[in-house]
Residue, then its C-alpha position, 0 to 999 in steps of 0.5 A: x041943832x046948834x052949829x059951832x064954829x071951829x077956829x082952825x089955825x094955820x099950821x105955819x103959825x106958832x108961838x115965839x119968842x122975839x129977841x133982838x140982836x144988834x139992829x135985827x130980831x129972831x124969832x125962838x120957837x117957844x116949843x124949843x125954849x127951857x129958861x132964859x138966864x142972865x148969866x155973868x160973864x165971869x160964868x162963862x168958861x171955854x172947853x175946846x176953845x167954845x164958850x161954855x156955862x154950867x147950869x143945873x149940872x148941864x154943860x151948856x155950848x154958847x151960840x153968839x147970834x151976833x156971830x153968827x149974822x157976823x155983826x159982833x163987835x170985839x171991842x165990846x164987852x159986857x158984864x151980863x149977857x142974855x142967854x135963851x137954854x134951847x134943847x133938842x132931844x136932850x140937848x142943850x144950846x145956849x142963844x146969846x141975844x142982846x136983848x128980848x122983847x115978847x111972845x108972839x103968833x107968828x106965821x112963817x114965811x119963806x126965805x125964797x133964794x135963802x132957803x137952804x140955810x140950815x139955822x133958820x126956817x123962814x121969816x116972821x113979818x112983825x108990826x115993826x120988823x121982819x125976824x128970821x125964825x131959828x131952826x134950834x134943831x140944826x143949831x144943836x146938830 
């Protein structure tokens, strides 16, 4: 009788996209991820004073993660920016990142005393950094 060897993943690990923001990196659930845009700042438009895009007939929000981590620069402009389309139920989040590196099995660990912020579900530790993991759910909600 052969015997087979099952290989049972850890069910806090997952697949995602590392991307950097300003000093620090993210991870996006690759579950969550529809396609990455390089989109021209002339594309973005404001509707209730939130940035917006059109894309595929879609009206997509803009979350600016160096808002959100409150490392934007307001002197810095840029002709292009990276936007990661995340969805949720039918709905759309635009991620706006400085720059994106690879895909990655990560582990996700806990944010201790942090753990009850709602944008992200724990950490990542990678070979040269640690990423916050995004919670895509709570940003579109």
């Amino acid at each position: 009788m052969e015997t087979s060897q099952i290989a049972v993943l850890n069910k806090n690990e997952n697949k995602a996209l590392i991307a950097g923001v300003k000093n620090g990196k993210i991870a996006i659930p690759l579950s969550s991820i529809v396609t990455i845009e390089n989109v021209a700042a002339s594309e973005i438009n404001t509707v209730n004073f939130d940035d917006v895009i059109y894309l595929r007939g879609e009206i997509i929000p803009l979350v600016y993660m160096d808002k959100m981590f409150k490392l934007d620069n307001p002197e810095e402009t840029k002709d292009r920016i990276t936007v990661i389309i995340c969805s949720y139920k039918d709905t759309y989040v635009g991620l706006v990142v400085d720059e994106l590196f690879e895909q990655e099995t990560i582990e996700q660990k806990s944010l201790g005393i942090l753990s009850d912020n709602r944008f992200f579900d724990g950490a990542a530790i990678l070979d040269d950094a640690i990423a916050l993991i995004v919670n895509v759910e709570s940003l579109i909600a």
